[in-house]
KESE-376748 format. One record per atom (N, C-alpha, C, O): residue number from 1; atom name; x, y, z. Coordinates in steps of 0.02 Angstrom, whole numbers, plus 50000, padded with zeros to 5 digits. Layout:
# residues N
- NUM  CA  X  Y  Z
...
This chain:
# residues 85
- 1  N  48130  47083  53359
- 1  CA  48156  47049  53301
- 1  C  48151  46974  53314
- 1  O  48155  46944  53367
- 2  N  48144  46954  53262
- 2  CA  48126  46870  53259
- 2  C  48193  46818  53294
- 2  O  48189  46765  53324
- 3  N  48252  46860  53273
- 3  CA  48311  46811  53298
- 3  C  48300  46835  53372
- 3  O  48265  46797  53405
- 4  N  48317  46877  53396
- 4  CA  48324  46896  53487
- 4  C  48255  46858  53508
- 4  O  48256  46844  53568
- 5  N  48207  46841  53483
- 5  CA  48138  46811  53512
- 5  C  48189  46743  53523
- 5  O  48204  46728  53580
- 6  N  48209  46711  53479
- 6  CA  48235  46652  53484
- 6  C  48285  46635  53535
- 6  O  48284  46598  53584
- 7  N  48328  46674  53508
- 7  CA  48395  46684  53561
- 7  C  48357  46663  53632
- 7  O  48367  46612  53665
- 8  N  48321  46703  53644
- 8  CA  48313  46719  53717
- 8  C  48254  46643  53728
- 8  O  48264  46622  53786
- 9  N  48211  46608  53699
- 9  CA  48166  46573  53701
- 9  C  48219  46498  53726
- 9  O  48279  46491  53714
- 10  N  48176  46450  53762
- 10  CA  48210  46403  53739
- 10  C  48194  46328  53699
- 10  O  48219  46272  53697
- 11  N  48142  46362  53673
- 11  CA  48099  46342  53618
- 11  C  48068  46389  53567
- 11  O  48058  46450  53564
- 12  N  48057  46343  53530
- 12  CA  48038  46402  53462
- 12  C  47959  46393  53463
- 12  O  47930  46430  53423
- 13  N  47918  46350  53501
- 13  CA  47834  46318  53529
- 13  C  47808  46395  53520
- 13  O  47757  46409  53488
- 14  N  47865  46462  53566
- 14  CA  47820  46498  53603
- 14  C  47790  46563  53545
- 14  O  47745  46603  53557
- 15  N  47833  46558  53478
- 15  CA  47823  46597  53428
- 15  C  47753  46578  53376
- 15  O  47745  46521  53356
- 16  N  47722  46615  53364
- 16  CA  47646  46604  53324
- 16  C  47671  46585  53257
- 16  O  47724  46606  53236
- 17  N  47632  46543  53221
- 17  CA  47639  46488  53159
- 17  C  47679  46554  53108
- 17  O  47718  46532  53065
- 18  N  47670  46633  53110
- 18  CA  47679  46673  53050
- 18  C  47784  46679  53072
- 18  O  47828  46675  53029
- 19  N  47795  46687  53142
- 19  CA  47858  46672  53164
- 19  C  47894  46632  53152
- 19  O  47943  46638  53116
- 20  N  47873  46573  53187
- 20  CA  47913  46518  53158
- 20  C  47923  46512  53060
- 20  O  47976  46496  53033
- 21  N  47880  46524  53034
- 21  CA  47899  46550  52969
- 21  C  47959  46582  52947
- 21  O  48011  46564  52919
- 22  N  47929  46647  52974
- 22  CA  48015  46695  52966
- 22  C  48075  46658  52974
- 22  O  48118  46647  52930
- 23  N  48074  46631  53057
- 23  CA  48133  46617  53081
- 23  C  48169  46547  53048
- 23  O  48228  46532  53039
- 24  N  48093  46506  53030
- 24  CA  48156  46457  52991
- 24  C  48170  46462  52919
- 24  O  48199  46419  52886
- 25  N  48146  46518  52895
- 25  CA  48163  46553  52824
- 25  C  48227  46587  52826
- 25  O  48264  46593  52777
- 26  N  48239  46606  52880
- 26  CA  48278  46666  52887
- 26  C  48341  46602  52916
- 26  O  48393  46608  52885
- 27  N  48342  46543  52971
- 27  CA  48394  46502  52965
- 27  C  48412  46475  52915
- 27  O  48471  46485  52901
- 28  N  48379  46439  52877
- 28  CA  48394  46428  52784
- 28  C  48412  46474  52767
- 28  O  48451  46457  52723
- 29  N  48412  46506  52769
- 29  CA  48460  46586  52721
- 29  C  48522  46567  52762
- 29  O  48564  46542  52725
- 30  N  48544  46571  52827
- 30  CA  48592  46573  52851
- 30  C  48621  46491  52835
- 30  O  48680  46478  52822
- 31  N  48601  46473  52836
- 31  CA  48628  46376  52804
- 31  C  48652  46376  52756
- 31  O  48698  46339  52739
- 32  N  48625  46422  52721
- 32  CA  48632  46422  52627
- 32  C  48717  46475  52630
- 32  O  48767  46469  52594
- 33  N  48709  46508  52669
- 33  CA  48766  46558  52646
- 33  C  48816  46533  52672
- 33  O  48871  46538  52645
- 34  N  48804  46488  52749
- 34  CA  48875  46472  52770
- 34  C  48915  46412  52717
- 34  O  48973  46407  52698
- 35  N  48845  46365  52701
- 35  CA  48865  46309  52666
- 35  C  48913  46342  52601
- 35  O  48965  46316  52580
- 36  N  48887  46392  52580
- 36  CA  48914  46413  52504
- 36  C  48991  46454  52527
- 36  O  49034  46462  52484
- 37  N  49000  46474  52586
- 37  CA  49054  46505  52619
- 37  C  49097  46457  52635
- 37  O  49154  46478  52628
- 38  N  49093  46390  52659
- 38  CA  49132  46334  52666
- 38  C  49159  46296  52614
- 38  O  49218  46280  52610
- 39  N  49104  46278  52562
- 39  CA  49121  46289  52484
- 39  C  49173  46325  52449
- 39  O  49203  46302  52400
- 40  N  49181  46374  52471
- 40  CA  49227  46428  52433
- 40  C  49290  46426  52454
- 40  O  49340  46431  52419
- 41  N  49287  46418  52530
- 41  CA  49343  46413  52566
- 41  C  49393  46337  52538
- 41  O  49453  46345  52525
- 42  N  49367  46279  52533
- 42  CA  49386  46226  52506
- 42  C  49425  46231  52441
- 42  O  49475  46203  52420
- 43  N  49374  46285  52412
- 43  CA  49394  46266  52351
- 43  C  49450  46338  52329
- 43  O  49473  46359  52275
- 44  N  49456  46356  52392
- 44  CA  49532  46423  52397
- 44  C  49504  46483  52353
- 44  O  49535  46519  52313
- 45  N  49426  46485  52373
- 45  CA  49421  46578  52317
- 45  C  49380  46593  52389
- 45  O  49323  46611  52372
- 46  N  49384  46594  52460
- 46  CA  49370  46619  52490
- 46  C  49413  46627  52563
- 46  O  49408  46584  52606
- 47  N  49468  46706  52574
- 47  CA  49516  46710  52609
- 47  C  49504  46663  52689
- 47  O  49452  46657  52721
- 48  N  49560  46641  52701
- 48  CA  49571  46592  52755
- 48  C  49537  46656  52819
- 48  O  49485  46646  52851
- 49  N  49555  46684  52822
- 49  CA  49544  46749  52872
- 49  C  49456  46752  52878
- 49  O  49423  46752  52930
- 50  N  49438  46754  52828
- 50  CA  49348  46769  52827
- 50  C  49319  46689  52838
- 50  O  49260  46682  52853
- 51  N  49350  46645  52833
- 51  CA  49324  46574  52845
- 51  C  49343  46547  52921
- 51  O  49306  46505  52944
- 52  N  49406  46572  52966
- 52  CA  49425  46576  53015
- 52  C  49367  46611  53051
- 52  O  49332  46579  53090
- 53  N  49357  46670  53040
- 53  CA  49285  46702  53097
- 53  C  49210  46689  53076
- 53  O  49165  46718  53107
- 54  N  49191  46632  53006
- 54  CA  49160  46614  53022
- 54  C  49149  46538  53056
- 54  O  49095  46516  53075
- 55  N  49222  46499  53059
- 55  CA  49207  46455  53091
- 55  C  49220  46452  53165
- 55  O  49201  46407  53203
- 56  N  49256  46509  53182
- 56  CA  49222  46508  53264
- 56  C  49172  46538  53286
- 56  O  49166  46534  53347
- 57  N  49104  46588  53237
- 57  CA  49071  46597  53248
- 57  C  49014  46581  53253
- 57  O  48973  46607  53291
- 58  N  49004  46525  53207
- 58  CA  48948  46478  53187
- 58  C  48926  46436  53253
- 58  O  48867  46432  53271
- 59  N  48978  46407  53287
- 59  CA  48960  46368  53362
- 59  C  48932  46400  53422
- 59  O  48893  46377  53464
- 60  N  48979  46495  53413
- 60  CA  48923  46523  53479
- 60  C  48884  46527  53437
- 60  O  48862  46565  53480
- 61  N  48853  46528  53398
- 61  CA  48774  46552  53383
- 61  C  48745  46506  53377
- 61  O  48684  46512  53381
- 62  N  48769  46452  53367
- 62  CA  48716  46385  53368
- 62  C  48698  46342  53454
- 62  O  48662  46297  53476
- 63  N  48736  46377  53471
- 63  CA  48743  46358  53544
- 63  C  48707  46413  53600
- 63  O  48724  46413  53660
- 64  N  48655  46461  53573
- 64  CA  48601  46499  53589
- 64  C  48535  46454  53598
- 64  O  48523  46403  53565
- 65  N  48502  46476  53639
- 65  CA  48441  46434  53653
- 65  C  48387  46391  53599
- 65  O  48359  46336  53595
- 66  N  48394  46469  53551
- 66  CA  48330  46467  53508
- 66  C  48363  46404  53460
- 66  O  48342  46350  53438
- 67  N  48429  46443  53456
- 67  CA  48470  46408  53385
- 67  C  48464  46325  53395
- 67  O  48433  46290  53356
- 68  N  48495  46302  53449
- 68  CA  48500  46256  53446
- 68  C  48443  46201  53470
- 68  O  48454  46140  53470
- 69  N  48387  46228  53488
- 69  CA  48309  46191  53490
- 69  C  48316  46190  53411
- 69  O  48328  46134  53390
- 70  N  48310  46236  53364
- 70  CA  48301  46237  53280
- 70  C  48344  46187  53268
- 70  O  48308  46137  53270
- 71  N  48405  46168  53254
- 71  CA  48459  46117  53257
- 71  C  48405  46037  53254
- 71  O  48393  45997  53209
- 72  N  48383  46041  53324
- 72  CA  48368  45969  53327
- 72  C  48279  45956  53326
- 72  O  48252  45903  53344
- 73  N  48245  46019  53301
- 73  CA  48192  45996  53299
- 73  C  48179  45980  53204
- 73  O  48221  45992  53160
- 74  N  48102  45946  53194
- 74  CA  48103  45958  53135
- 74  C  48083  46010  53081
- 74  O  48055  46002  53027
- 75  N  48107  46070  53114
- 75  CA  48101  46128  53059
- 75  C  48125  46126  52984
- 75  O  48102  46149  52932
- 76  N  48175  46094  52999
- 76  CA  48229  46081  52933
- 76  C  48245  45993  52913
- 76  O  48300  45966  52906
- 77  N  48201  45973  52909
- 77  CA  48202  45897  52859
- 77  C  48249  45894  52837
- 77  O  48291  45863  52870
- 78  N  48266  45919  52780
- 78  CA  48304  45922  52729
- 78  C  48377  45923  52758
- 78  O  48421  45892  52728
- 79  N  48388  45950  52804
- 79  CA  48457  45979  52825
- 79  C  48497  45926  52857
- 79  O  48456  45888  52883
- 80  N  48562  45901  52870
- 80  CA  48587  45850  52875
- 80  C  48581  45897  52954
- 80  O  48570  45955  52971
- 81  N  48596  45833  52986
- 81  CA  48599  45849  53083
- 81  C  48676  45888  53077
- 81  O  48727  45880  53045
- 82  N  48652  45930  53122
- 82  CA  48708  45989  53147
- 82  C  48704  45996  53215
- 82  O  48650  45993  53245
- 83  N  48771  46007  53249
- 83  CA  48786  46008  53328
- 83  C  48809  46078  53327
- 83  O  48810  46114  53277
- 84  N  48829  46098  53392
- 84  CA  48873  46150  53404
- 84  C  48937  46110  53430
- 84  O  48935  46057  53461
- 85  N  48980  46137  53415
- 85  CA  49066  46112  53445
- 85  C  49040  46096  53519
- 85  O  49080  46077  53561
């Protein structure tokens, strides 16, 4: 699977041009949902409880090899700079 390639990589160099595709298709999907999940939470139509496990979950996973080479390379232009805690 495209994420465990990453995970385990500590670069995303070592995946062929059709991979890196997926994978930064497939992180934009995950950008898009957390962003719209933080959104909701703000605006109180999304329970404190489901916004609690995703905000301690978002940092271990960005704090994985693959994840966080994606973070700071330019896969994602568009995307404002993101750290892990």
């Amino acid at each position: 699977m495209i994420v465990q390639k990453s995970i385990v990589d500590n670069s995303l160099e070592s995946m062929a041009p059709h991979e890196q595709f997926r994978f930064n298709s497939f992180m934009l999907g995950i950008y898009t949902k957390v962003d719209y999940a933080y959104h909701q939470y703000l605006d109180g139509q999304l329970d404190e409880r489901y916004w609690k496990r995703w905000d301690y979950e978002i940092p271990l996973f960005l704090k994985t090899p693959g994840m966080a080479a994606w973070t700071v390379q330019d896969a994602a232009p568009s995307m404002p700079t993101c750290s892990p805690r």
